[in-house]
C-alpha positions in Angstrom: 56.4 397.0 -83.0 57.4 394.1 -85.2 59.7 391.3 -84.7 61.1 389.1 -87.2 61.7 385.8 -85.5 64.9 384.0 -87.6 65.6 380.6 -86.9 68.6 378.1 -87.0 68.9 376.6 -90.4 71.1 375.8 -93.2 71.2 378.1 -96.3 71.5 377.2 -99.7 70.4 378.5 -102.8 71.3 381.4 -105.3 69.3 385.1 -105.2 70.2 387.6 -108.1 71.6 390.8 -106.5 69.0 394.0 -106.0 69.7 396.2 -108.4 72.3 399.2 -107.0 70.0 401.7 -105.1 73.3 404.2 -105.9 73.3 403.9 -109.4 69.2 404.5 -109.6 69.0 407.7 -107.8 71.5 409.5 -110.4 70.4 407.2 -113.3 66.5 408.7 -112.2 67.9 412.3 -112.1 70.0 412.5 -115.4 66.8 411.1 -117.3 64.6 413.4 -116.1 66.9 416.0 -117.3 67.5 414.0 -120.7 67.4 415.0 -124.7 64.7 412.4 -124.8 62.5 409.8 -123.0 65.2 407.1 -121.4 63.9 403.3 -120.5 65.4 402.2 -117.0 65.5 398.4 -117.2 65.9 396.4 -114.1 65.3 399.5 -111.5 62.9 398.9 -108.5 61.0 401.3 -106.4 62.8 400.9 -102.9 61.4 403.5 -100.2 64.3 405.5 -101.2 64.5 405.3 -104.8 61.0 406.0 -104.7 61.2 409.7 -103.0 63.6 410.4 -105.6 61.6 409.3 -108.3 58.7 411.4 -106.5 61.0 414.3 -106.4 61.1 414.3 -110.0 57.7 413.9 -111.2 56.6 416.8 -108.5 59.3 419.1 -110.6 58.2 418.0 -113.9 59.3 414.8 -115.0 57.1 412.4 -115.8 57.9 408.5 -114.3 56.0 404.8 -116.0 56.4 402.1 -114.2 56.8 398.9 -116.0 58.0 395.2 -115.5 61.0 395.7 -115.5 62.0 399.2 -114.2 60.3 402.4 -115.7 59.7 404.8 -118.8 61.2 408.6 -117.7 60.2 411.6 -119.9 62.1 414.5 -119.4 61.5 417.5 -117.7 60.1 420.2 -120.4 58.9 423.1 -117.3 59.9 422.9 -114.2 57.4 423.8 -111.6 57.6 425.0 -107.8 57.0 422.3 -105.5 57.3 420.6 -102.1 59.6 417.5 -101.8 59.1 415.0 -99.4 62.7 413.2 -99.1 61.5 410.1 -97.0 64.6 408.9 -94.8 66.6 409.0 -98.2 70.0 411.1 -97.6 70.7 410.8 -101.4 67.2 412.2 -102.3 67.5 415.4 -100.6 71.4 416.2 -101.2 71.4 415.4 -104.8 67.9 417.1 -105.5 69.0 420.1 -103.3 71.6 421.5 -106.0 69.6 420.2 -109.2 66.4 422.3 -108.1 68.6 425.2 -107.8 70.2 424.6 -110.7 66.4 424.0 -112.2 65.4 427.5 -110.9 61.9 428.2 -108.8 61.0 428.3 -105.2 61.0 424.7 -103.3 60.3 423.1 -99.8 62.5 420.2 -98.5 60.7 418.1 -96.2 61.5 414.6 -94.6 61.4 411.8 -91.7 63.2 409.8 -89.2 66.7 411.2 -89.1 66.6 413.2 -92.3 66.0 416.8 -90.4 69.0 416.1 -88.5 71.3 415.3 -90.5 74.3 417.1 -91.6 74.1 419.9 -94.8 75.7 422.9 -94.0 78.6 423.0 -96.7 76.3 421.9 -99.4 74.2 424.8 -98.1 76.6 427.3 -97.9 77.5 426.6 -101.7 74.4 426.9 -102.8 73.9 430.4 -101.0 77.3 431.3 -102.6 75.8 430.0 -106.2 73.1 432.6 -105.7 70.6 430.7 -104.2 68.2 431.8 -101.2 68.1 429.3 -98.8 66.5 429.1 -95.6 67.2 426.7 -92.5 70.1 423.7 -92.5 67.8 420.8 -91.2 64.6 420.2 -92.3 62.3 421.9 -93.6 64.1 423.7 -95.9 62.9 426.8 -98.3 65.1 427.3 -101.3 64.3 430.2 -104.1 66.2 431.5 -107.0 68.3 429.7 -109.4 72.4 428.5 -109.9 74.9 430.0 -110.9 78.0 428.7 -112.8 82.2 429.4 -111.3 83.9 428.5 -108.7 82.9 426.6 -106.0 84.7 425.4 -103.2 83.3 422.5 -100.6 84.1 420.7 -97.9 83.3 416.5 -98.3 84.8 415.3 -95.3 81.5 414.5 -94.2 79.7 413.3 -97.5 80.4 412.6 -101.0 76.7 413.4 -101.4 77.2 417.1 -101.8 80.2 416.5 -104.2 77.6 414.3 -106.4 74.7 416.8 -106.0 76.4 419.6 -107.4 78.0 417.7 -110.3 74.6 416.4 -111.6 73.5 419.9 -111.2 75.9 421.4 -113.3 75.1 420.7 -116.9 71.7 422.1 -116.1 73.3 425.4 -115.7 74.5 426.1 -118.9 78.0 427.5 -117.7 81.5 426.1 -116.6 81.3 424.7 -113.6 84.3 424.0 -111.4 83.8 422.5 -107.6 87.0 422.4 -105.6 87.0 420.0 -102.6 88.2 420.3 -99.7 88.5 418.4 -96.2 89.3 415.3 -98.4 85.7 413.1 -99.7 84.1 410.6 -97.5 82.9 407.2 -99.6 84.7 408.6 -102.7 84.0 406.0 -104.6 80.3 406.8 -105.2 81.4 409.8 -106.9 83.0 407.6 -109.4 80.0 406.3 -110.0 78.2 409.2 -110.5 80.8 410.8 -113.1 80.0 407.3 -114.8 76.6 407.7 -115.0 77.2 411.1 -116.6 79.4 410.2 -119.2 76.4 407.2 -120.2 74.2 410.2 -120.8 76.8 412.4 -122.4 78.4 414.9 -119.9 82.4 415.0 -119.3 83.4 415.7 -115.9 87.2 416.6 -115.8 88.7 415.4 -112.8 92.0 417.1 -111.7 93.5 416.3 -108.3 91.0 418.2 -105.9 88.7 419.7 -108.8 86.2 419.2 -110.6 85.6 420.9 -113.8 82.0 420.4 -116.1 82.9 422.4 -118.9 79.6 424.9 -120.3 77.1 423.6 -123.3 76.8 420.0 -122.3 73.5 418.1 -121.6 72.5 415.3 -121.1 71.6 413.2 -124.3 69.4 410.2 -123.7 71.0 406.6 -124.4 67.4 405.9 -124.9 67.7 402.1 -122.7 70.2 401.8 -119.6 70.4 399.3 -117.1 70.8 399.6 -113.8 73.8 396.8 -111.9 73.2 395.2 -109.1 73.8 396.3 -106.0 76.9 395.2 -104.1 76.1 397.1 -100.6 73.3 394.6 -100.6 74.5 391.6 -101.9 77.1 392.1 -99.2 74.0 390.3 -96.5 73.8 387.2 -98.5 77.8 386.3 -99.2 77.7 387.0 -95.0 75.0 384.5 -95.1 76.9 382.0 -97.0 80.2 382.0 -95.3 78.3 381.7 -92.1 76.1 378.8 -92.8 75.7 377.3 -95.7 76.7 378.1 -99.3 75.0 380.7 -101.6 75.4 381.7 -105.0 74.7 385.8 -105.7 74.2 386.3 -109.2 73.8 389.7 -111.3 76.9 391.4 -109.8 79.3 393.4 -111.7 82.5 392.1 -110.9 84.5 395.5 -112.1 81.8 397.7 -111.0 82.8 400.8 -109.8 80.6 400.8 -106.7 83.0 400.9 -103.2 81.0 398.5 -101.5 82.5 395.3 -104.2 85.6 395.7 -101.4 83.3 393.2 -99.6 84.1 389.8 -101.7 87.7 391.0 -101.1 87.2 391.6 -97.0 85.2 388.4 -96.2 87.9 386.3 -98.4 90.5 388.1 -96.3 88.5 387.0 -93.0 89.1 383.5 -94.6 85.9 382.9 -96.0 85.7 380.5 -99.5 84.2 383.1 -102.1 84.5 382.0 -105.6 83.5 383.6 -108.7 82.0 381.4 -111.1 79.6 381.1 -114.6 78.2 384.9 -113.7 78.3 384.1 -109.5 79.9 384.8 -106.7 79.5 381.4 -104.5 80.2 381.6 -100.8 80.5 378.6 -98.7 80.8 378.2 -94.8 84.3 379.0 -93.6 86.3 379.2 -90.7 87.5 382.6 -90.0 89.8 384.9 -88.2 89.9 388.1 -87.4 91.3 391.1 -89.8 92.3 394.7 -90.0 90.3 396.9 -92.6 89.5 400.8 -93.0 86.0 401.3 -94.7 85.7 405.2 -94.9 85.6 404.1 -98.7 82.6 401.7 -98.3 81.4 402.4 -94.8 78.0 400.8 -95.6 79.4 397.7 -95.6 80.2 398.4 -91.5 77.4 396.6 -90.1 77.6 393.4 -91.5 81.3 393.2 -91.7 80.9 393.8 -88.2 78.6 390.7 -87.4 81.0 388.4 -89.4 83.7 389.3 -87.0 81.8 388.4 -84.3 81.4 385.1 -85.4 85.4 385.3 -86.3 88.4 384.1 -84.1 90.3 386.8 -82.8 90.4 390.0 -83.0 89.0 392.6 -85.8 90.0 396.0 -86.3 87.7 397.9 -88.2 88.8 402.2 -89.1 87.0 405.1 -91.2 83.8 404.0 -89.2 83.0 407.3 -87.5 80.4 409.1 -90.0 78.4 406.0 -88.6 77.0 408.2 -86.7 75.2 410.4 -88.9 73.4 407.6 -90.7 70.0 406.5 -90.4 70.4 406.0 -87.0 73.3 406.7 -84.8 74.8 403.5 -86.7 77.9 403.0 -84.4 75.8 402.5 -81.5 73.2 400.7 -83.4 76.6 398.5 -84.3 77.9 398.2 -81.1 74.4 396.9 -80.0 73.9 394.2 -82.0 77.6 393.2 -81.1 76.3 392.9 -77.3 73.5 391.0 -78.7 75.7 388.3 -80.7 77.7 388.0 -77.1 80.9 390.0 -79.1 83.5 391.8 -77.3 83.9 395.4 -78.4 86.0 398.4 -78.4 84.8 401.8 -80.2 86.9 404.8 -80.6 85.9 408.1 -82.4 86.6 406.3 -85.7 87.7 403.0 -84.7 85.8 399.6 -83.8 87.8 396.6 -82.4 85.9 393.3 -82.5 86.7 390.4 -80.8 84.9 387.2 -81.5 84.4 384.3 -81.3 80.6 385.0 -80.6 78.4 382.2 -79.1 75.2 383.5 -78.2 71.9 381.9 -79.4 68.1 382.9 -79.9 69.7 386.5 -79.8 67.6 389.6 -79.4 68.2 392.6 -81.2 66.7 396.1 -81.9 66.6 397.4 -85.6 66.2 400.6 -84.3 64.6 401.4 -88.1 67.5 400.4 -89.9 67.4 398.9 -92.6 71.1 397.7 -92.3 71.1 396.6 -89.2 68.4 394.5 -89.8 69.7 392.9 -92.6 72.9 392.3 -91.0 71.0 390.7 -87.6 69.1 388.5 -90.3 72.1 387.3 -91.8 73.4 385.7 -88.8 70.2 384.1 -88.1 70.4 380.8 -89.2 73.7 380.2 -87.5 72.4 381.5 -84.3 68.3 382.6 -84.4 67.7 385.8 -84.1 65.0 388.1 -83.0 65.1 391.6 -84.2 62.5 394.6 -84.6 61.7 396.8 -87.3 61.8 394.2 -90.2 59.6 396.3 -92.4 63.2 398.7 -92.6 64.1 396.8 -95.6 61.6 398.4 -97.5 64.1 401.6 -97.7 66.6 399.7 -100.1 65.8 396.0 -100.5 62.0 395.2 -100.0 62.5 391.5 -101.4 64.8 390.7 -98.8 63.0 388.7 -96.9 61.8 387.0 -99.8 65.4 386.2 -101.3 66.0 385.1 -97.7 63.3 382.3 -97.6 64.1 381.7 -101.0 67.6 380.1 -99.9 66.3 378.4 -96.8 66.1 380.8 -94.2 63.0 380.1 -91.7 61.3 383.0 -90.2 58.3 384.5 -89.3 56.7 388.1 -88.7 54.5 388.9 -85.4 
């Protein structure tokens, strides 16, 4: 197994943001189903991104990599396949419904914690659609095609089905209404993928609870789009700055409608001196103190949130973190580990962490556990504290130039 050894030092420098992994999966699917060929500028082939983009060329799109991003031509015949989803939630719940709505006969396959993790309501709407599908986890058999009506979901668990079926529902070719029940987890990122719809065409009426994609519409190519850089992500190094040094993240949308921008807010509300300035967000080393803060709206943010307020005074009181759980690992353990590791004190309840800080361990040792989240976060308080921690190559699943961007502002480590 892999360590990454990070050691004590001060950071300072500027990275430009990763572009946003959440914007490139639906950006990916609504050009494959295009008028025309569409020019992605400034998307990059994360492990994740990448399944998705696989997904798509295995039913019929066809994918060009260039400098900067890739050339997508559209989907003329679709044809039956096997997809292999990687670790990427996003990949198989969005692909699920537009396969179906695609038409054919399909295997779902995937790794790590894929197989078991939760799909049952965006299963049983696509049975109701008119859709054959066989098993819940992985692998998954899935024959016929969708239908158009009503249909009603649960999203108390994911926001993923609510996004699946709306990309799917232009390529139906009827009206498509999807009521939601159980209230939507991380609702935000459907806002962003009703904005990526409109930038190819497609109106999604939004009334209280429902959803409405009215019959006739496709997606028309805006021949060039862009994809924005990626807040969840950008999250690590404004940690990073606040910490122990000062750093400069540049290529950020400061209106963007991505959940996970709640972060410059949260770390300024921990005390932390975040400035927005000539196109960047600076953060410089602060003192801080402890907060209260729900993230069910951005809940990736949960791990490194966590880690600041372990190097906070006093006590933090994080809610909405309970679909932790059901991440790539069983992330509110994985949490609550490397809390133990930075010498925290911690409370967890079904959907509520209590931090105490102020943390004071050095040369900590930390388990990954194959998350790519967790390692970020551990790295990010490295070079207040050094830190060991497994698993660096997790990084590859979102942000493979992390380490890069890391070194790039000072940070010392090495691989064994």
């Amino acid at each position: 197994m892999s360590v990454a050894r990070v050691y004590k030092s001060r950071l300072s420098g500027s990275v430009k943001a990763p572009p946003s992994k959440s914007y490139s999966h639906r950006i990916l699917i609504c050009s494959a189903f295009a008028s025309s060929p569409v020019r992605i500028k400034g998307l990059e082939f994360s492990a994740d991104v990448s399944a998705t983009a696989e997904c798509l060329s295995r039913l019929g799109a066809g994918i060009e990599k260039c400098v900067d991003g890739c050339i997508v031509t559209p989907v003329k015949h679709t044809k039956n396949a096997v997809f292999d989803c990687g670790e990427s939630g996003s990949t198989l719940r969005f692909m699920l419904p537009v396969a179906a709505a695609a038409g054919g006969k399909y295997v779902f396959e995937g790794s790590g914690r894929l197989p078991l993790r939760p799909n049952g309501p965006l299963v049983s709407a696509l049975t109701e659609g008119g859709v054959s599908v066989e098993g819940e986890g992985l692998p998954l058999q899935l024959k016929g095609k969708l239908c158009g009506g009503a249909y009603k979901i649960d999203c108390g668990m994911s926001s993923q089905y609510l996004t699946g079926l709306l990309l799917a529902a232009p390529l139906i070719g009827e009206d498509v209404s999807i009521e939601v029940s159980g209230g939507t987890a991380s609702a935000s990122y459907v806002a962003l993928t009703t904005d990526v719809m409109k930038a190819f065409g497609v109106e999604v009426e939004v009334s209280d609870n429902v959803y409405f994609v009215k019959g006739g519409q496709k997606y028309i190519s805006p021949g060039e789009i862009e994809v924005e850089g990626d807040w969840s992500n950008a999250a690590f190094f404004l940690a990073a700055g606040i910490l122990s040094g000062e750093v400069s993240v540049y290529g950020l949308n400061p209106f963007s409608k991505q959940g996970d921008r709640a972060v410059a807010d949260i770390f300024k509300r921990f005390g932390g001196d975040i400035k927005y300035e000539k196109g960047a967000f600076i953060a410089k080393k602060s003192a801080l103190k402890g907060i209260k803060a729900n993230l069910d709206n951005a809940i990736d943010l949960a791990p490194i949130v966590s880690v600041v307020a372990a190097f906070s005074d006093g006590e933090t009181v994080l809610t909405g973190v309970g679909r932790l759980k059901i991440k790539e690992s069983d992330r509110l353990s994985a949490v609550c580990g490397l809390l133990k590791s930075f010498g925290a004190a911690y409370e967890v309840g079904e959907d509520r962490l209590v931090i105490r800080g102020k943390a004071a361990s050095a040369d900590v040792k930390a388990d990954g556990l194959n998350d790519h989240r967790i390692v970020m976060a551990a790295v990010s308080a490295g070079a207040l504290c050094g830190v060991s921690v497994t698993c660096p190559e997790a990084v590859n699943k979102s942000y493979p130039a992390f380490f890069t961007d890391y070194s790039r502002i000072g940070g010392v480590f090495d691989v064994e």
